[in-house]
mmCIF file of the N, C-alpha and C atoms, coordinates in Angstrom:
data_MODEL
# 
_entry.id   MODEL 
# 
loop_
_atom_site.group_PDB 
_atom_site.id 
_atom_site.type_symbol 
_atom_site.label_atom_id 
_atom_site.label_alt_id 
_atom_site.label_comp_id 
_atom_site.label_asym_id 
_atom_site.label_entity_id 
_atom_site.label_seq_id 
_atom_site.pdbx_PDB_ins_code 
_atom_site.Cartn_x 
_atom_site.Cartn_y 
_atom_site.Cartn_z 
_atom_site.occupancy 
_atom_site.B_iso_or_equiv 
_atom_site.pdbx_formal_charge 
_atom_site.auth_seq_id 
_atom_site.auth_comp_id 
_atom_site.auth_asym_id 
_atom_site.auth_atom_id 
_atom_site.pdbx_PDB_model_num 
ATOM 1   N N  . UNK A 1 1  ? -4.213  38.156 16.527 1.00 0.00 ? 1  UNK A N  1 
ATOM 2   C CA . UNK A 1 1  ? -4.887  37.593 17.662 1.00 0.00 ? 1  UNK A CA 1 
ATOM 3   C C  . UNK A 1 1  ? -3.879  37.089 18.686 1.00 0.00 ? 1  UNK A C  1 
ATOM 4   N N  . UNK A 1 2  ? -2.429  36.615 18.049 1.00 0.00 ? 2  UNK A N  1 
ATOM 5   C CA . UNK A 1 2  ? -2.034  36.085 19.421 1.00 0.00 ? 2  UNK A CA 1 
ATOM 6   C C  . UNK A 1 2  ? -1.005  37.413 19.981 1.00 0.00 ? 2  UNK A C  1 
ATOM 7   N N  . UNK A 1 3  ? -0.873  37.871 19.228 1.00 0.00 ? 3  UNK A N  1 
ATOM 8   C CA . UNK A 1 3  ? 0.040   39.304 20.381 1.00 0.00 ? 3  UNK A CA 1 
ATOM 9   C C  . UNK A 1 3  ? -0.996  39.861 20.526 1.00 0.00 ? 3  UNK A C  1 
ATOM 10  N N  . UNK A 1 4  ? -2.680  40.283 20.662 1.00 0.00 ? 4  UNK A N  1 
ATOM 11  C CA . UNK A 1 4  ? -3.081  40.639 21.295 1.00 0.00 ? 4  UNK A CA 1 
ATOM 12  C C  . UNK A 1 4  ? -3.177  39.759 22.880 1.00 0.00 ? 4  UNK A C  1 
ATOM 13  N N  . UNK A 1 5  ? -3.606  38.164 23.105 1.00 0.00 ? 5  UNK A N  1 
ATOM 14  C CA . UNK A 1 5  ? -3.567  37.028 23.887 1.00 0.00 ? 5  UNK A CA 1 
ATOM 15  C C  . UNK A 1 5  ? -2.237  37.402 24.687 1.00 0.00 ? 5  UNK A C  1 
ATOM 16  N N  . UNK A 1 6  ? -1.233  37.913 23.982 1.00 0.00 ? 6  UNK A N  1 
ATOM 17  C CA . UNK A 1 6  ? 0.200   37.453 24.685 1.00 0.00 ? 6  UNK A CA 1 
ATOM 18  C C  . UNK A 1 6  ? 0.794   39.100 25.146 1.00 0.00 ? 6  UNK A C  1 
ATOM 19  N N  . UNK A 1 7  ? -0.345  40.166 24.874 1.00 0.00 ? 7  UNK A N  1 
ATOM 20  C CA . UNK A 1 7  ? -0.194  41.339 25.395 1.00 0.00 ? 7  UNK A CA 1 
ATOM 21  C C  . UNK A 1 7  ? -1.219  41.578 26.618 1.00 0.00 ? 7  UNK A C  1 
ATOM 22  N N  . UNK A 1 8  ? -2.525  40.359 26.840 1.00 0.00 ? 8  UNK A N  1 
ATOM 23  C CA . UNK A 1 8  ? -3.030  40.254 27.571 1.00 0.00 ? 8  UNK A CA 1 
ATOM 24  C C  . UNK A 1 8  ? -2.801  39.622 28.908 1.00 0.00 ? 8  UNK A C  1 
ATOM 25  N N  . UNK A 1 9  ? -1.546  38.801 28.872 1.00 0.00 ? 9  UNK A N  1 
ATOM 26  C CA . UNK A 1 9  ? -1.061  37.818 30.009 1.00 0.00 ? 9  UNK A CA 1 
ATOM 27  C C  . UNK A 1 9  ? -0.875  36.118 29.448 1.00 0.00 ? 9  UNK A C  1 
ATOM 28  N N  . UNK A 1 10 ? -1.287  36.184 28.409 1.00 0.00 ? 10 UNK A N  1 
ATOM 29  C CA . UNK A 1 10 ? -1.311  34.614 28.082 1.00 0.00 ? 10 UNK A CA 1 
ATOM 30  C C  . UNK A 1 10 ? 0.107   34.308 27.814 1.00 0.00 ? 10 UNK A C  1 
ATOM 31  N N  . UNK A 1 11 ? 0.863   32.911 28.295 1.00 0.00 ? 11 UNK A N  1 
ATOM 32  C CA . UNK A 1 11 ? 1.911   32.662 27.896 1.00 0.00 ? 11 UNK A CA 1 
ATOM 33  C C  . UNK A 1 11 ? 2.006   32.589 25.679 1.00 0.00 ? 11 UNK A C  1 
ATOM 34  N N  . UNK A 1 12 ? 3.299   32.180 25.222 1.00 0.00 ? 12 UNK A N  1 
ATOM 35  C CA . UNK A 1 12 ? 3.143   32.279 23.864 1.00 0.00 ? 12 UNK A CA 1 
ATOM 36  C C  . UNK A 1 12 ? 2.658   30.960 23.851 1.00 0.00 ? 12 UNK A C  1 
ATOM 37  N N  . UNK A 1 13 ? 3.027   29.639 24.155 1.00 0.00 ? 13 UNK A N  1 
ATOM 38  C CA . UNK A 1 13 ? 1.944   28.661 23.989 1.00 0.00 ? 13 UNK A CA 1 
ATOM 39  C C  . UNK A 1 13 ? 0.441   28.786 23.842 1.00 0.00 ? 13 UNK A C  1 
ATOM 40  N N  . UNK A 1 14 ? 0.280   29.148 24.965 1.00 0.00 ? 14 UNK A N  1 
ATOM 41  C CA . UNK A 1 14 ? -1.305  29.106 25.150 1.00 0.00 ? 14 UNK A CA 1 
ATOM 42  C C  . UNK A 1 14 ? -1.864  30.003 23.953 1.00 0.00 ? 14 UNK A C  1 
ATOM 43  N N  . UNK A 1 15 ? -1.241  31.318 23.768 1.00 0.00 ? 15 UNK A N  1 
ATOM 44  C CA . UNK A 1 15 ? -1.576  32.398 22.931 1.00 0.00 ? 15 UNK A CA 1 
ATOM 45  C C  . UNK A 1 15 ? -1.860  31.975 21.687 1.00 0.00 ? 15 UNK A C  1 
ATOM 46  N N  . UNK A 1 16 ? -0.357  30.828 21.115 1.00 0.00 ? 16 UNK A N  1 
ATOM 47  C CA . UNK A 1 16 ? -0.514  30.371 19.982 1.00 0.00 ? 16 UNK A CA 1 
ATOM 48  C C  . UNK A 1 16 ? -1.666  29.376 19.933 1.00 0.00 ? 16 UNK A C  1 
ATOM 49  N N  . UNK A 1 17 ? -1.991  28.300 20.797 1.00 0.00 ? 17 UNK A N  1 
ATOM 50  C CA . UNK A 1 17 ? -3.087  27.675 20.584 1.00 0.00 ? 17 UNK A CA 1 
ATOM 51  C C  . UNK A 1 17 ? -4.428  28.096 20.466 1.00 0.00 ? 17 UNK A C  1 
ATOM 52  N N  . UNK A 1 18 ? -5.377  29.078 21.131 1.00 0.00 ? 18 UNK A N  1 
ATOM 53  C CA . UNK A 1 18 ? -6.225  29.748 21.512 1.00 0.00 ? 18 UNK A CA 1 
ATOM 54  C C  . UNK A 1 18 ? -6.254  30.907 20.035 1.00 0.00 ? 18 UNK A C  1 
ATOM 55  N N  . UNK A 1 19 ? -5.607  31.842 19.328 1.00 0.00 ? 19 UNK A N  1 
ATOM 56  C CA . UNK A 1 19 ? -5.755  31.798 18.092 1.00 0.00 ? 19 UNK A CA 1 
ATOM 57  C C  . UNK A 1 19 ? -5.910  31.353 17.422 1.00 0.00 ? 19 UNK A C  1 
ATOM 58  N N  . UNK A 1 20 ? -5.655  29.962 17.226 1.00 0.00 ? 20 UNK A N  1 
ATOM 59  C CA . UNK A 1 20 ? -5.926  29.093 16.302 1.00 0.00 ? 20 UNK A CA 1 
ATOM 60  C C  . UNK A 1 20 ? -7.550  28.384 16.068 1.00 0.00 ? 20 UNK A C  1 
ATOM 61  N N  . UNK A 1 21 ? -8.460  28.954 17.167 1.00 0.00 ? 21 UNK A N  1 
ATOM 62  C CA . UNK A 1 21 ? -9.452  28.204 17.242 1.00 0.00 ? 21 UNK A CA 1 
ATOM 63  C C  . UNK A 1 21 ? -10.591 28.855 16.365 1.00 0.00 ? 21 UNK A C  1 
ATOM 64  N N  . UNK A 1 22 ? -11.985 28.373 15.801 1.00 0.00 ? 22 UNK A N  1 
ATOM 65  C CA . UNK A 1 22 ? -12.324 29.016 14.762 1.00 0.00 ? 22 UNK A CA 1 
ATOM 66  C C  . UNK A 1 22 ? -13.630 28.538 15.039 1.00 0.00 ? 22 UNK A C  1 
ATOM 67  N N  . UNK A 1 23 ? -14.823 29.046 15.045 1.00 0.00 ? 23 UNK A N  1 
ATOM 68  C CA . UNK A 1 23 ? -15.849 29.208 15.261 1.00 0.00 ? 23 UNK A CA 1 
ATOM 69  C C  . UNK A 1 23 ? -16.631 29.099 14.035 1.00 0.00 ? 23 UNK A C  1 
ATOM 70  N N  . UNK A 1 24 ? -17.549 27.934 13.304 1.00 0.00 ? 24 UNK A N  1 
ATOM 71  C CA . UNK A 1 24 ? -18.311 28.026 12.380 1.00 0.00 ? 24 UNK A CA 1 
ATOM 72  C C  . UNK A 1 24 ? -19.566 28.033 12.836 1.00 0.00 ? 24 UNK A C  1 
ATOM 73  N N  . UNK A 1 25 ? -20.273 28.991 12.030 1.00 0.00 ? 25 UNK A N  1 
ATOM 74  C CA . UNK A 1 25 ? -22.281 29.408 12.114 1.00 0.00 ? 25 UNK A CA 1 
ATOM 75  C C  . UNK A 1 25 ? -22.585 29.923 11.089 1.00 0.00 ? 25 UNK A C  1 
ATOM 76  N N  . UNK A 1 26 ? -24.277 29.225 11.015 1.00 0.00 ? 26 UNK A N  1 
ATOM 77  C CA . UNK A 1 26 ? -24.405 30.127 9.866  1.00 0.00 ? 26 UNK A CA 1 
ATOM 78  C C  . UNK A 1 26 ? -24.113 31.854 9.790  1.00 0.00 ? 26 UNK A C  1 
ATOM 79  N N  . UNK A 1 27 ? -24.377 32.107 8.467  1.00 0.00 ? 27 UNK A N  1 
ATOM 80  C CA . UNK A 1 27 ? -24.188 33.933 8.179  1.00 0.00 ? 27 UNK A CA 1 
ATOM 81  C C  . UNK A 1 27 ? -25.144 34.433 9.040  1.00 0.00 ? 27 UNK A C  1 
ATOM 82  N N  . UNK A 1 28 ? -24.880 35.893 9.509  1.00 0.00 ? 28 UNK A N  1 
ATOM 83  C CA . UNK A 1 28 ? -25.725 36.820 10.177 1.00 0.00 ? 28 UNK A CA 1 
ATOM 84  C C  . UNK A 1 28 ? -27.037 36.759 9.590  1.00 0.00 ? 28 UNK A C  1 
ATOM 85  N N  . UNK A 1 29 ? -28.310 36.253 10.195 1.00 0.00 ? 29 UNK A N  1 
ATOM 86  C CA . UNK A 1 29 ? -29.333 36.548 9.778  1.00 0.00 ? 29 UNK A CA 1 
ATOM 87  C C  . UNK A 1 29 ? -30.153 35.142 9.651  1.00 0.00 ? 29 UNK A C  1 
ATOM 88  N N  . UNK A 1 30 ? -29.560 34.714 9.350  1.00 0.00 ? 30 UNK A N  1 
ATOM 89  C CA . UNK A 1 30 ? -29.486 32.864 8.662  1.00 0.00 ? 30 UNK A CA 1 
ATOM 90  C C  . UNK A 1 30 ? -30.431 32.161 10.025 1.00 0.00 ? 30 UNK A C  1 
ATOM 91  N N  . UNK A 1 31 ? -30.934 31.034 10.044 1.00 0.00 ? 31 UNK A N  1 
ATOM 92  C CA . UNK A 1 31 ? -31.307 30.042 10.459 1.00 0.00 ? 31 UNK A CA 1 
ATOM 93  C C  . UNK A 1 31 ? -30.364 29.265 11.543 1.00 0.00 ? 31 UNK A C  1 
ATOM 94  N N  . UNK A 1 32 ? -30.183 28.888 12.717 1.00 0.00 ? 32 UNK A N  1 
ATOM 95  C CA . UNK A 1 32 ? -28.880 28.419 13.135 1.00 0.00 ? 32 UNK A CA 1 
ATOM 96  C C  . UNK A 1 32 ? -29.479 28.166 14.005 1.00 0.00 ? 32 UNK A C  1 
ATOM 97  N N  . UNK A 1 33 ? -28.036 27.626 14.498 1.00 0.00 ? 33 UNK A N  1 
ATOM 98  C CA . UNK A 1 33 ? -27.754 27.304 16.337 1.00 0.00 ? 33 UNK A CA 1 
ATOM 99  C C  . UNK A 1 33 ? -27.736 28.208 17.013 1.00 0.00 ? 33 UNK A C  1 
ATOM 100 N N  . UNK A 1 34 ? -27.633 29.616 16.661 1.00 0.00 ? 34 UNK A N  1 
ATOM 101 C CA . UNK A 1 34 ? -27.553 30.766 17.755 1.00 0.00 ? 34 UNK A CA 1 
ATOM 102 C C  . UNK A 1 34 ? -26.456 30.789 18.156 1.00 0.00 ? 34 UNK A C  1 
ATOM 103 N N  . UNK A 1 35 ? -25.817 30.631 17.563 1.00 0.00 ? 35 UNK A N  1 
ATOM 104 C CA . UNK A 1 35 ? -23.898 30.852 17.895 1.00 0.00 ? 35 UNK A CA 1 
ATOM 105 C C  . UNK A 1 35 ? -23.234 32.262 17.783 1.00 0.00 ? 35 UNK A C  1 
ATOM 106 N N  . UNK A 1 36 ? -23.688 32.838 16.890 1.00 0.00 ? 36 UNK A N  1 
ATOM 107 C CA . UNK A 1 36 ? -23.839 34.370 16.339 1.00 0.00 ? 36 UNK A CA 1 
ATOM 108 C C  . UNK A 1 36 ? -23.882 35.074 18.178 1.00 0.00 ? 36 UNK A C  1 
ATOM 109 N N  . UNK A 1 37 ? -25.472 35.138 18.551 1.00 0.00 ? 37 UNK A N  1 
ATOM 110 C CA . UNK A 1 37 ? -25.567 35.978 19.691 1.00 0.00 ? 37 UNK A CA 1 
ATOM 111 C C  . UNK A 1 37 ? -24.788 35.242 20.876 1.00 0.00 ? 37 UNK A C  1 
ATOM 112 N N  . UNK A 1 38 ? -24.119 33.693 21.090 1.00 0.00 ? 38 UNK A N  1 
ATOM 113 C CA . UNK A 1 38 ? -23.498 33.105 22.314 1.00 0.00 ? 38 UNK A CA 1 
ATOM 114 C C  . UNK A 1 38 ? -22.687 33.700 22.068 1.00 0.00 ? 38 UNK A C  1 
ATOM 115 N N  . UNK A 1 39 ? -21.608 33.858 20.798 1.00 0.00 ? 39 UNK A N  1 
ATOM 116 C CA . UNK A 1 39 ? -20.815 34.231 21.169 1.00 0.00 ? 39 UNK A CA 1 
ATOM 117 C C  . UNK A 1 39 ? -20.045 36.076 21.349 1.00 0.00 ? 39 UNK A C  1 
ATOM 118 N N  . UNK A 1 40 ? -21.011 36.915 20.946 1.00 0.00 ? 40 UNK A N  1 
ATOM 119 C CA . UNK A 1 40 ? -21.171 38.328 20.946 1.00 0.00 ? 40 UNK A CA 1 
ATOM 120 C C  . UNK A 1 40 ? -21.409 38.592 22.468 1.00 0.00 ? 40 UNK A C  1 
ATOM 121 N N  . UNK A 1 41 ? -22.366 37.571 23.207 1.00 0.00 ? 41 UNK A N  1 
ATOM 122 C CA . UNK A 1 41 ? -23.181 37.708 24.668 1.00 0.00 ? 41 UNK A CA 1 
ATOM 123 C C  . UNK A 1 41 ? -21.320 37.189 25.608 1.00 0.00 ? 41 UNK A C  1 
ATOM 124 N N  . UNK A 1 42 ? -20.329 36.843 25.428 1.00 0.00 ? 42 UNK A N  1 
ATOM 125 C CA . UNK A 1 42 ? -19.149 36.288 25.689 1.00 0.00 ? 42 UNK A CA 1 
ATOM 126 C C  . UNK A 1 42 ? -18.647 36.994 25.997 1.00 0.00 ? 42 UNK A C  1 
ATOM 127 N N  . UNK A 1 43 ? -18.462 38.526 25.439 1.00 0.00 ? 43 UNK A N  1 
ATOM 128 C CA . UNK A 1 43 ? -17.935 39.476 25.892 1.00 0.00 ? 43 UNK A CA 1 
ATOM 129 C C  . UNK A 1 43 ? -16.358 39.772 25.888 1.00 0.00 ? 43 UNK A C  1 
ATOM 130 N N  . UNK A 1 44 ? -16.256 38.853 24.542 1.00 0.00 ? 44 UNK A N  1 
ATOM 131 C CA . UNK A 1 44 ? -15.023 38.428 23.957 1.00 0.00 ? 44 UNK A CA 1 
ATOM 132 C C  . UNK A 1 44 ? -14.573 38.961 22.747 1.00 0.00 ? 44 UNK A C  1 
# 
């Protein structure tokens, strides 16, 4: 993730921080917050 970030323009700081970040939701299918489709709809 971060040599993709740091093949994208991100300095290696930023690159290294911004990999590091981690997204918990329930499993596909599951009951939730809808975090699943926010973050697919991100385009990220």
């Amino acid at each position: 993730m971060e040599d993709a970030l740091i093949a994208s323009g991100y300095n290696t700081t930023t690159a290294q921080f911004i990999s590091r970040f981690r997204i918990f939701s329930e499993p596909p299918g599951a009951y939730g917050p809808g975090l699943e489709g926010a973050v697919t709809a991100s385009g990220t």
